[in-house]
PDBQT receptor file of N, H, CA, C and O in Angstrom, charges set to zero:
ATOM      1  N   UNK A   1     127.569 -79.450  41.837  1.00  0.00    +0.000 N 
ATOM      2  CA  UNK A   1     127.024 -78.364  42.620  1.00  0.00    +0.000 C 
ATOM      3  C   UNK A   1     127.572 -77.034  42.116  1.00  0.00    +0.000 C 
ATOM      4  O   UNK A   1     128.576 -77.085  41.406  1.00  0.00    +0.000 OA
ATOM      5  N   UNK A   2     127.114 -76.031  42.354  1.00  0.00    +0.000 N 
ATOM      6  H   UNK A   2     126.298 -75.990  42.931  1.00  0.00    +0.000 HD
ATOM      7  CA  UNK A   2     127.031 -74.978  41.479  1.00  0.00    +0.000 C 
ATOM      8  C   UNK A   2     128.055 -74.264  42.426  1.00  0.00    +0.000 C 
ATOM      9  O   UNK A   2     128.925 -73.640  41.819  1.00  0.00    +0.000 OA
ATOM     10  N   UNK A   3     128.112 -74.237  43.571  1.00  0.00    +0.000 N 
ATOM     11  H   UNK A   3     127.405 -74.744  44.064  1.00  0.00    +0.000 HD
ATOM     12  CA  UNK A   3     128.781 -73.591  44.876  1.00  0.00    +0.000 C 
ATOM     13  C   UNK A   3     130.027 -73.947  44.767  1.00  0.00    +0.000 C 
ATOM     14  O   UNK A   3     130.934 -73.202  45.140  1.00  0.00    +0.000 OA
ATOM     15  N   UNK A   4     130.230 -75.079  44.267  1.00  0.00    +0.000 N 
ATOM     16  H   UNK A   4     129.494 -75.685  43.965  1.00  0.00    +0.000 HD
ATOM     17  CA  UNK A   4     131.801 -75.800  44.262  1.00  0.00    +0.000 C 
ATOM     18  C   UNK A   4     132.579 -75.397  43.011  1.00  0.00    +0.000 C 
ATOM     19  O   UNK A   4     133.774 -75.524  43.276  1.00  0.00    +0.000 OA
ATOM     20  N   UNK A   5     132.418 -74.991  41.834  1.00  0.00    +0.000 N 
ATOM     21  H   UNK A   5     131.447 -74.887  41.619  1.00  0.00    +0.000 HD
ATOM     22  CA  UNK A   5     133.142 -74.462  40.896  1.00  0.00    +0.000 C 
ATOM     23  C   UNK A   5     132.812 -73.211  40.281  1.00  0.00    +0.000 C 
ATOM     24  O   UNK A   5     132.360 -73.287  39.139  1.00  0.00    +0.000 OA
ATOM     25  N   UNK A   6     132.967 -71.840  40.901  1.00  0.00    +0.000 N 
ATOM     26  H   UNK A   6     133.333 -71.779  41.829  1.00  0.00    +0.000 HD
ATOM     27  CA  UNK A   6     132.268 -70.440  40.180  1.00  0.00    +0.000 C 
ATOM     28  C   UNK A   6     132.743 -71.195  38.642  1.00  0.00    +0.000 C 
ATOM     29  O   UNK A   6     133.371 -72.240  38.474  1.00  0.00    +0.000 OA
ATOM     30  N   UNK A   7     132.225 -70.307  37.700  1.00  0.00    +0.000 N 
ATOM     31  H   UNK A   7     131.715 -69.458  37.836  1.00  0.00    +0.000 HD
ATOM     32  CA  UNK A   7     132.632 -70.548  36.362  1.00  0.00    +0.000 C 
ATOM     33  C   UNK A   7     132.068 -69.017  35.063  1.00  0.00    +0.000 C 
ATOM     34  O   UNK A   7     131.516 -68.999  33.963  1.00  0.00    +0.000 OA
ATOM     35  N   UNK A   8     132.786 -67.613  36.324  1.00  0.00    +0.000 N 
ATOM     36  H   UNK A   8     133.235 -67.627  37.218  1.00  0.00    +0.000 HD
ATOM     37  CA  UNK A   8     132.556 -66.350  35.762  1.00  0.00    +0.000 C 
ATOM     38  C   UNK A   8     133.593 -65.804  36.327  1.00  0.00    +0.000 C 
ATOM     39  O   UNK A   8     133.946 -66.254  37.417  1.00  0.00    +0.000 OA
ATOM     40  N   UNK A   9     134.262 -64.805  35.777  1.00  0.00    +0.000 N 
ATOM     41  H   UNK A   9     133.976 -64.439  34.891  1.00  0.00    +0.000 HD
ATOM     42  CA  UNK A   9     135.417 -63.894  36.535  1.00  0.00    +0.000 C 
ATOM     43  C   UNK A   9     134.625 -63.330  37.799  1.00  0.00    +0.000 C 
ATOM     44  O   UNK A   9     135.183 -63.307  38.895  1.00  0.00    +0.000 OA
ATOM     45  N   UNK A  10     133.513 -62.943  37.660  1.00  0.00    +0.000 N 
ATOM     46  H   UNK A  10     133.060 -62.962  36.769  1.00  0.00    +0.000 HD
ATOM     47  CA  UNK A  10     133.146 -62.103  38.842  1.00  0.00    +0.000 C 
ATOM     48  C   UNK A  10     133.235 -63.023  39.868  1.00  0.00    +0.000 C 
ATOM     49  O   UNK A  10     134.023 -62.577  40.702  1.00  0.00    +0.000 OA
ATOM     50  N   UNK A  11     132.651 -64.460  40.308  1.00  0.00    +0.000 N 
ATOM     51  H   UNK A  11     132.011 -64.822  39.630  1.00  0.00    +0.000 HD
ATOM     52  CA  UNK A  11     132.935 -65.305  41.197  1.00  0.00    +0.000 C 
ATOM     53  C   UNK A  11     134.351 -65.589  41.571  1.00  0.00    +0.000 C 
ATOM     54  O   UNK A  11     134.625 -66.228  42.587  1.00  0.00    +0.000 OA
ATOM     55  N   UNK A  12     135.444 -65.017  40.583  1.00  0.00    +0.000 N 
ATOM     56  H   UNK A  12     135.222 -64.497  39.758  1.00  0.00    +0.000 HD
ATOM     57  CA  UNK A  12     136.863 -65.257  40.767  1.00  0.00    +0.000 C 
ATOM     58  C   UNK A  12     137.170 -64.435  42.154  1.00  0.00    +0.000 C 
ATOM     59  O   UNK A  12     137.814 -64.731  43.161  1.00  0.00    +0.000 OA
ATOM     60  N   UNK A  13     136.326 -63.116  41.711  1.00  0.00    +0.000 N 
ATOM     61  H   UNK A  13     135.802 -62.876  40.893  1.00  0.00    +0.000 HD
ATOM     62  CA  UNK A  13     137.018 -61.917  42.064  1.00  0.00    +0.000 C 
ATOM     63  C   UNK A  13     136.241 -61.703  43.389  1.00  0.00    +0.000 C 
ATOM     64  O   UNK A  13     136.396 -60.611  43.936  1.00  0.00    +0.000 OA
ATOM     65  N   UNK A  14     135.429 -62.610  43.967  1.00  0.00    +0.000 N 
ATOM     66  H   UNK A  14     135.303 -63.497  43.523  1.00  0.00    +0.000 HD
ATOM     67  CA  UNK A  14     134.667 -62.429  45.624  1.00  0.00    +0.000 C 
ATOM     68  C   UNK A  14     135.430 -62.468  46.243  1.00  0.00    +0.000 C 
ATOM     69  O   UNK A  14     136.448 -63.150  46.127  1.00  0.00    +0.000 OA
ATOM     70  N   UNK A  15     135.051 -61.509  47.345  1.00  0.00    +0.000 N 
ATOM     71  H   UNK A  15     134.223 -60.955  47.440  1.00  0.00    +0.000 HD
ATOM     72  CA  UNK A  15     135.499 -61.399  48.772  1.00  0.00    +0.000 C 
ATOM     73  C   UNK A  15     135.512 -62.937  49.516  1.00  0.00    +0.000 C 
ATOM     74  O   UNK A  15     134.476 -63.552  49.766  1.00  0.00    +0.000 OA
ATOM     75  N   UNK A  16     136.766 -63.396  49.793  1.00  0.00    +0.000 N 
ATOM     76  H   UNK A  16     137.608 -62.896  49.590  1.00  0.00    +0.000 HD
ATOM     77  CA  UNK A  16     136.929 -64.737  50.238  1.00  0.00    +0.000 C 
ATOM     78  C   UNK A  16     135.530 -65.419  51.770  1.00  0.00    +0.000 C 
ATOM     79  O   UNK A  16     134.946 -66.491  51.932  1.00  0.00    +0.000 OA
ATOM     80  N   UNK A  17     135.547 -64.162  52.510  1.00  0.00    +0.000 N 
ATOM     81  H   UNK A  17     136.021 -63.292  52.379  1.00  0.00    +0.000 HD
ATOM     82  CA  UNK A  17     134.439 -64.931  53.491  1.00  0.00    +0.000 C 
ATOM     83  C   UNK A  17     133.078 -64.921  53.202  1.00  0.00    +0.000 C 
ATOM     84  O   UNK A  17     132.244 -65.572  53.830  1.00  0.00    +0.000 OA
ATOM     85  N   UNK A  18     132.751 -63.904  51.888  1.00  0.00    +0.000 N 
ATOM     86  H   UNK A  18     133.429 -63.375  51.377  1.00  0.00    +0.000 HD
ATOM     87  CA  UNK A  18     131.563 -63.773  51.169  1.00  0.00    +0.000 C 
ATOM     88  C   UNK A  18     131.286 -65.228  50.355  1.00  0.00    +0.000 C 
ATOM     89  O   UNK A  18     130.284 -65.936  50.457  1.00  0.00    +0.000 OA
ATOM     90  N   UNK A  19     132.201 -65.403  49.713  1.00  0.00    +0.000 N 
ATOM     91  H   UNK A  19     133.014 -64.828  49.630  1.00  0.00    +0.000 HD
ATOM     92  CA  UNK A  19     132.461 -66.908  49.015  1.00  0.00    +0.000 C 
ATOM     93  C   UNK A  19     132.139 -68.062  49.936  1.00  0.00    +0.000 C 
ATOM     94  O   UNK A  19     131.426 -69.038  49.702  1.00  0.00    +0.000 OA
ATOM     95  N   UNK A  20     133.203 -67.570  51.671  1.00  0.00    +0.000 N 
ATOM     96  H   UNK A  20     133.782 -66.777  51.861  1.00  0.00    +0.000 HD
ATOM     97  CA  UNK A  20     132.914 -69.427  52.324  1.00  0.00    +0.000 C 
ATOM     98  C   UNK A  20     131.264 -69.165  52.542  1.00  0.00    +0.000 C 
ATOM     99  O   UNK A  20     130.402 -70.001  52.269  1.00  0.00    +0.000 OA
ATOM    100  N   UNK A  21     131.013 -67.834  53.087  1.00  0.00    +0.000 N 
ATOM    101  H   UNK A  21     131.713 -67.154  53.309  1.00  0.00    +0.000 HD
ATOM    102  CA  UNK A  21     129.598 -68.036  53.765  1.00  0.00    +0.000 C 
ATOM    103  C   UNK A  21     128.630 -68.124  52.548  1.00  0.00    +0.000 C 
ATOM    104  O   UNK A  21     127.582 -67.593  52.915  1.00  0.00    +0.000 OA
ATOM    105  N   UNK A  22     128.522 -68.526  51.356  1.00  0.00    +0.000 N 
ATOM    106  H   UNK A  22     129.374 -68.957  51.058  1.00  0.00    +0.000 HD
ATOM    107  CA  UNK A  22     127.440 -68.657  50.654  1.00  0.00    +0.000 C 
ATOM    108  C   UNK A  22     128.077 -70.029  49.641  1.00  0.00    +0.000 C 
ATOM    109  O   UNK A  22     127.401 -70.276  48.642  1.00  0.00    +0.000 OA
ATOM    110  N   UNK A  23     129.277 -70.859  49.869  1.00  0.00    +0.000 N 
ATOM    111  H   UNK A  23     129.826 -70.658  50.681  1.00  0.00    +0.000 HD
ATOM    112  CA  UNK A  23     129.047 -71.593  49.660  1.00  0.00    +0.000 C 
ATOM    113  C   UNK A  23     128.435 -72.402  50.525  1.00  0.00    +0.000 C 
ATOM    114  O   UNK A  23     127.476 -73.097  50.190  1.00  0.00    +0.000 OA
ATOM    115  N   UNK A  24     129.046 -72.385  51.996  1.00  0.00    +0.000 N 
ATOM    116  H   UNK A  24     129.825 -71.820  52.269  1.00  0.00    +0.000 HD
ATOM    117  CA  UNK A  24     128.596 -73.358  52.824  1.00  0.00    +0.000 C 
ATOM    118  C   UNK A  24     126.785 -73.161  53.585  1.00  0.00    +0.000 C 
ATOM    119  O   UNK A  24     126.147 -73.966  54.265  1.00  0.00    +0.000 OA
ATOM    120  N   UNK A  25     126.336 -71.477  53.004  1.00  0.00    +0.000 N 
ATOM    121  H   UNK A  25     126.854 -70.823  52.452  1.00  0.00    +0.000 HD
ATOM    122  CA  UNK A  25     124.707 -71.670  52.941  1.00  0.00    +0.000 C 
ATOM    123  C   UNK A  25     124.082 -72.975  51.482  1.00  0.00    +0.000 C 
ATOM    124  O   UNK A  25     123.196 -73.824  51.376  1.00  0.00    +0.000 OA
ATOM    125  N   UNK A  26     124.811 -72.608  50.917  1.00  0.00    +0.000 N 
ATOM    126  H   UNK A  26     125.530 -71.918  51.003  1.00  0.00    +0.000 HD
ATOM    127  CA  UNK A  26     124.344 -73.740  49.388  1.00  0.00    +0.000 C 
ATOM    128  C   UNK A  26     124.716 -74.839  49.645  1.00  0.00    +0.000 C 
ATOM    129  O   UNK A  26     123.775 -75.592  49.393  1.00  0.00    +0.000 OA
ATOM    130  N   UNK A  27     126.151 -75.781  50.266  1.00  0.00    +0.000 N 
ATOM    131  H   UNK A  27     126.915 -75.169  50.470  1.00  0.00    +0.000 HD
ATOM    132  CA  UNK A  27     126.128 -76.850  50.847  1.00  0.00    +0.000 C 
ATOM    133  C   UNK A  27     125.063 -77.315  51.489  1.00  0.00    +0.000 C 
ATOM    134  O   UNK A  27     124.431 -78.261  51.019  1.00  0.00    +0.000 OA
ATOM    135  N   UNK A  28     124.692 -76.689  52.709  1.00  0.00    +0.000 N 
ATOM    136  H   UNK A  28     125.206 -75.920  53.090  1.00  0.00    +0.000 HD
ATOM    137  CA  UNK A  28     123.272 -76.980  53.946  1.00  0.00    +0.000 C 
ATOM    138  C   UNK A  28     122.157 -77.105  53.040  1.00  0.00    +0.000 C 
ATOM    139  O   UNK A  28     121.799 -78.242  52.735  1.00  0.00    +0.000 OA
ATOM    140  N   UNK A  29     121.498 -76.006  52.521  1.00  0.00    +0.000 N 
ATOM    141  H   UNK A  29     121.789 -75.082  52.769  1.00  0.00    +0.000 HD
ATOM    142  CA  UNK A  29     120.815 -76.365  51.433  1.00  0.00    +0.000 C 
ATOM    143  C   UNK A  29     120.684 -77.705  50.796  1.00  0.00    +0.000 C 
ATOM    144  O   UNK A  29     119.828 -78.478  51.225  1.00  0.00    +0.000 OA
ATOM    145  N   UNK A  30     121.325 -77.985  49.982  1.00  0.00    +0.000 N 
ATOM    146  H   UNK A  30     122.021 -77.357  49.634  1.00  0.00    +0.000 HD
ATOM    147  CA  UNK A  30     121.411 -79.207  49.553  1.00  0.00    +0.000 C 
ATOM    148  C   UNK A  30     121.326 -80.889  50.316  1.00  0.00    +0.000 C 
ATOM    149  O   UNK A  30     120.908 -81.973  49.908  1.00  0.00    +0.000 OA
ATOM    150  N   UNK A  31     121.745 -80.576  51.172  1.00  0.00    +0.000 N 
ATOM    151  H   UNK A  31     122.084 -79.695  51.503  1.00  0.00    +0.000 HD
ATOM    152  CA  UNK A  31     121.768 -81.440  52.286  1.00  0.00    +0.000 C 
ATOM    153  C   UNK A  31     120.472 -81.126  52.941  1.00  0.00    +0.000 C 
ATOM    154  O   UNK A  31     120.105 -82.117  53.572  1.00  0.00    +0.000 OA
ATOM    155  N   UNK A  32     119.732 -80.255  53.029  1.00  0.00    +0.000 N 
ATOM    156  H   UNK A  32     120.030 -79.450  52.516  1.00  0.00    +0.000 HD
ATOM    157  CA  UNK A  32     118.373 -80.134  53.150  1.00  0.00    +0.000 C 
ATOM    158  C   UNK A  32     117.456 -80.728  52.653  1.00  0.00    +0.000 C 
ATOM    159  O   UNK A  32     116.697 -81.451  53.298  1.00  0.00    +0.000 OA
ATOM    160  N   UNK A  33     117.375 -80.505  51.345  1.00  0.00    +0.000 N 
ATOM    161  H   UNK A  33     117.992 -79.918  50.821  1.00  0.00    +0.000 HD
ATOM    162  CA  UNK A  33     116.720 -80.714  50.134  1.00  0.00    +0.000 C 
ATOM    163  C   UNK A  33     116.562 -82.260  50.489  1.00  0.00    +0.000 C 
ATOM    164  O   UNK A  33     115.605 -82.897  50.929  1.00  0.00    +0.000 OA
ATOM    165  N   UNK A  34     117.937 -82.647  50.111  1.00  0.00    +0.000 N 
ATOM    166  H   UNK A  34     118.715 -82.130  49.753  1.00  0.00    +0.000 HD
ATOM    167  CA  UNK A  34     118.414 -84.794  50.244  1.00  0.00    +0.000 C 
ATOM    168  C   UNK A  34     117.507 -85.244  51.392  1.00  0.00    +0.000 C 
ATOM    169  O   UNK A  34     116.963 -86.342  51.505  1.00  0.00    +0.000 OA
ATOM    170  N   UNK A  35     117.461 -84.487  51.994  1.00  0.00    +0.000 N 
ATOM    171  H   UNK A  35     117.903 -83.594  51.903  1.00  0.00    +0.000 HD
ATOM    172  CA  UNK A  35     117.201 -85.011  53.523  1.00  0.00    +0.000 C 
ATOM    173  C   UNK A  35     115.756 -84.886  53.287  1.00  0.00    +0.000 C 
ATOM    174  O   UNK A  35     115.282 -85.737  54.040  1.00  0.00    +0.000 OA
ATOM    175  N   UNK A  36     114.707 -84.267  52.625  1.00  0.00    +0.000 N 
ATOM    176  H   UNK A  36     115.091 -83.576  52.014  1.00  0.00    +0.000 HD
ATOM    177  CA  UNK A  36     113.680 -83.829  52.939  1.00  0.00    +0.000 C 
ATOM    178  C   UNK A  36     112.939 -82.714  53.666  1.00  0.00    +0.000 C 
ATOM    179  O   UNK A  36     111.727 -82.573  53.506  1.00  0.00    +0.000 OA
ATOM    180  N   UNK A  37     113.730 -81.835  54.550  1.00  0.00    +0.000 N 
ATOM    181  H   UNK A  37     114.715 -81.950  54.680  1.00  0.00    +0.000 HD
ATOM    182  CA  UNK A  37     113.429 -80.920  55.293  1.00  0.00    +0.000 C 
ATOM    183  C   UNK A  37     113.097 -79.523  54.148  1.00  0.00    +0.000 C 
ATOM    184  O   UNK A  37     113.783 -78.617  53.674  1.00  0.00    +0.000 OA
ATOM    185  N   UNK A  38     111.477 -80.009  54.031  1.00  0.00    +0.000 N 
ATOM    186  H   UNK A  38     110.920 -80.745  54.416  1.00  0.00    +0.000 HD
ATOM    187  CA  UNK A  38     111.680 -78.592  52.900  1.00  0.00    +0.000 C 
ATOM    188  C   UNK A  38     110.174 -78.261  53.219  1.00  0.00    +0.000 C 
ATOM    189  O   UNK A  38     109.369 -79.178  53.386  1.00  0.00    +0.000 OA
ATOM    190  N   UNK A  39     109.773 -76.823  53.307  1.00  0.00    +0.000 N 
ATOM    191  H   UNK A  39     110.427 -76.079  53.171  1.00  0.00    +0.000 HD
ATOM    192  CA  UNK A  39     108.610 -76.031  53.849  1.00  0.00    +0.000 C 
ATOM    193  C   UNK A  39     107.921 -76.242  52.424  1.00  0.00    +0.000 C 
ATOM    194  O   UNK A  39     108.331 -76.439  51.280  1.00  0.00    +0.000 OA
ATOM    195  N   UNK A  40     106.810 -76.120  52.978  1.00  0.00    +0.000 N 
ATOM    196  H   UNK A  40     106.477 -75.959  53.908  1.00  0.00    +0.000 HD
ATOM    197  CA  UNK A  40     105.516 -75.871  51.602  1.00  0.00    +0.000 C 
ATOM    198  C   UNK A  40     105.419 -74.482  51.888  1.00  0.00    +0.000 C 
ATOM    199  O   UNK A  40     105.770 -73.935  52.934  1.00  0.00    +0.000 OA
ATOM    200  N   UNK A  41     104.892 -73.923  50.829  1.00  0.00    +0.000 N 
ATOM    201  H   UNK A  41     104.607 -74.367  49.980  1.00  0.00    +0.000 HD
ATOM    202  CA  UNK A  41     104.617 -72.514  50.588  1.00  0.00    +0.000 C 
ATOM    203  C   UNK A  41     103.910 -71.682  51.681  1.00  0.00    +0.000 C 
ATOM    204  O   UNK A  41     104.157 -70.569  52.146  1.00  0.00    +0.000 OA
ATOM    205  N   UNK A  42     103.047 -72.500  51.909  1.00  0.00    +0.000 N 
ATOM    206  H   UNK A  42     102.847 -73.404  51.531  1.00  0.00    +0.000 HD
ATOM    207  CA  UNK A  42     102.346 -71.881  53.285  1.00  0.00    +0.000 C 
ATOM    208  C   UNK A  42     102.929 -71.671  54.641  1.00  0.00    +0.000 C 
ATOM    209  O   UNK A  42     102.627 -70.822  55.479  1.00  0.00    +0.000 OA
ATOM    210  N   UNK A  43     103.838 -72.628  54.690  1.00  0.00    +0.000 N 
ATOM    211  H   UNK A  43     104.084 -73.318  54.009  1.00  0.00    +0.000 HD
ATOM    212  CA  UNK A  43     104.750 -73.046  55.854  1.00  0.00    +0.000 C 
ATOM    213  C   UNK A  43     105.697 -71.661  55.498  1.00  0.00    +0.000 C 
ATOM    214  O   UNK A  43     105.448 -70.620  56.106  1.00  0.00    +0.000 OA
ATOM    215  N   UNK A  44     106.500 -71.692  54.756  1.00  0.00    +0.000 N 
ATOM    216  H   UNK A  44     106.703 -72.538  54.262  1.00  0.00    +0.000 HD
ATOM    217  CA  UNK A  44     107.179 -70.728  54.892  1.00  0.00    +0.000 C 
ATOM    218  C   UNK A  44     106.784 -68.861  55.000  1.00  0.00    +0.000 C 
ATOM    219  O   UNK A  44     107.512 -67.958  55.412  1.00  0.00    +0.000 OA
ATOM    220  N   UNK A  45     105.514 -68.798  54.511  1.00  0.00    +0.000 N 
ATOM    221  H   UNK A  45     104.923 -69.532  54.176  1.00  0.00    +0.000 HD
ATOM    222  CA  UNK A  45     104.646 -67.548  54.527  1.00  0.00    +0.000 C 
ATOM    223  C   UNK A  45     104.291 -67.419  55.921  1.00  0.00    +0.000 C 
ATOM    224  O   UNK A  45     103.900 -66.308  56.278  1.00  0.00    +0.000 OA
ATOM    225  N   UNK A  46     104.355 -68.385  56.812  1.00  0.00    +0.000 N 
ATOM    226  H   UNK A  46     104.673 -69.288  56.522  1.00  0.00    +0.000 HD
ATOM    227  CA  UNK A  46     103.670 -68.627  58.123  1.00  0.00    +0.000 C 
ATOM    228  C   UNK A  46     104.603 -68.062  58.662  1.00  0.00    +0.000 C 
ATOM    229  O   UNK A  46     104.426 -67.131  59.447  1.00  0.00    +0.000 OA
ATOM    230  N   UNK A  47     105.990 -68.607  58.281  1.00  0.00    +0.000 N 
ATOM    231  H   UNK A  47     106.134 -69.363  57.644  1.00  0.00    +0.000 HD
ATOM    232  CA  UNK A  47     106.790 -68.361  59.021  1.00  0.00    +0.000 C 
ATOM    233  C   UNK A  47     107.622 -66.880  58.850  1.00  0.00    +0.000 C 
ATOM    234  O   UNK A  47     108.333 -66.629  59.823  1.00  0.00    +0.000 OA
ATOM    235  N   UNK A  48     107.640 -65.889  57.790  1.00  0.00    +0.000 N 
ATOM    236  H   UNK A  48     107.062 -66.092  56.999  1.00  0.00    +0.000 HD
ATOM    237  CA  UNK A  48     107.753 -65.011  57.689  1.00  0.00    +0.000 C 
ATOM    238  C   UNK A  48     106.757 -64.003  58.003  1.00  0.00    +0.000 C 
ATOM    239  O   UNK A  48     107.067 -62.825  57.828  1.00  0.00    +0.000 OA
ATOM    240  N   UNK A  49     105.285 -64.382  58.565  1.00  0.00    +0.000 N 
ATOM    241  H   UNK A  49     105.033 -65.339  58.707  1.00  0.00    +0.000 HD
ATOM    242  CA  UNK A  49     104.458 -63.693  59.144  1.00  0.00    +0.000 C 
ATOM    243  C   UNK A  49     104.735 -63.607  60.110  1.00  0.00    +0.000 C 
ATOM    244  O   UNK A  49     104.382 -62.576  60.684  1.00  0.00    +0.000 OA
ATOM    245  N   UNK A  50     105.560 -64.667  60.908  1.00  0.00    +0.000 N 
ATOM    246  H   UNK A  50     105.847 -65.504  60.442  1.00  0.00    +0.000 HD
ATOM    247  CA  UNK A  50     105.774 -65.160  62.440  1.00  0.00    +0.000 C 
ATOM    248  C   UNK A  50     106.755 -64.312  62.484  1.00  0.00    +0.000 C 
ATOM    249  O   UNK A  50     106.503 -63.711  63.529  1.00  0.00    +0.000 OA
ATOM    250  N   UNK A  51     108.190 -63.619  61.844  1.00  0.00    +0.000 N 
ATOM    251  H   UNK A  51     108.395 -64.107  60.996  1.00  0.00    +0.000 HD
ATOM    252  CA  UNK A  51     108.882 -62.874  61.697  1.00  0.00    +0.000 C 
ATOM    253  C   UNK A  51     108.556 -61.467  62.163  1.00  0.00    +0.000 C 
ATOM    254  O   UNK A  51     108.814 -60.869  63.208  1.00  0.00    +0.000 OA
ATOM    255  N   UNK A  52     107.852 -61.101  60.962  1.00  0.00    +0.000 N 
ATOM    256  H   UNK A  52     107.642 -61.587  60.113  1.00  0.00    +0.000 HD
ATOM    257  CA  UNK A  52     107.567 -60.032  60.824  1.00  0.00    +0.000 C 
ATOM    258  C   UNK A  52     106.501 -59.593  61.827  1.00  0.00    +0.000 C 
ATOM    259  O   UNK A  52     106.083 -58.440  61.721  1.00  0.00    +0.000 OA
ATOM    260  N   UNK A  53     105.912 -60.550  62.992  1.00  0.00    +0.000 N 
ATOM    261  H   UNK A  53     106.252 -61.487  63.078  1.00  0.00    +0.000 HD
ATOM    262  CA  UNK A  53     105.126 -59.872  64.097  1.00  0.00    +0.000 C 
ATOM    263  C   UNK A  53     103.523 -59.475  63.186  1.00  0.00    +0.000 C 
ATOM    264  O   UNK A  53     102.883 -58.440  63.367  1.00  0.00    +0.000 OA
ATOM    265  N   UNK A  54     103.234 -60.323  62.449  1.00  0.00    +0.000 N 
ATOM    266  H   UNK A  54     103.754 -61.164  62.302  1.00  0.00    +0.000 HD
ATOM    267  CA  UNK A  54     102.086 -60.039  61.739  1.00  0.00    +0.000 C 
ATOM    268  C   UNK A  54     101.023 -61.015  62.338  1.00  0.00    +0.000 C 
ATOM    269  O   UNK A  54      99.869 -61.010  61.909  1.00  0.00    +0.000 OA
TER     270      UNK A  54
């Protein structure tokens, strides 16, 4: 997983709760993915219309 070992100085040099909160968004993710819970294109356009009050 890409979340579990940076492998650039700049990933060295993150702000530590910037780091937990976007590894552990890329953990869920993944565990998403495994699981199947994944929008089709339309689904997710739906749902950013549904957002945005459109």
């Amino acid at each position: 997983m890409l979340a579990d070992k940076p492998n650039n100085k700049q990933a060295d040099n993150m702000n530590p709760v910037l780091r937990e909160k976007l590894t552990s968004r890329a953990l869920k993710a993944n565990e998403d993915i495994k699981a199947g819970r994944l929008y089709t294109r339309e689904e997710a356009e739906a749902k950013l219309k549904e957002r945005k009050g459109v």
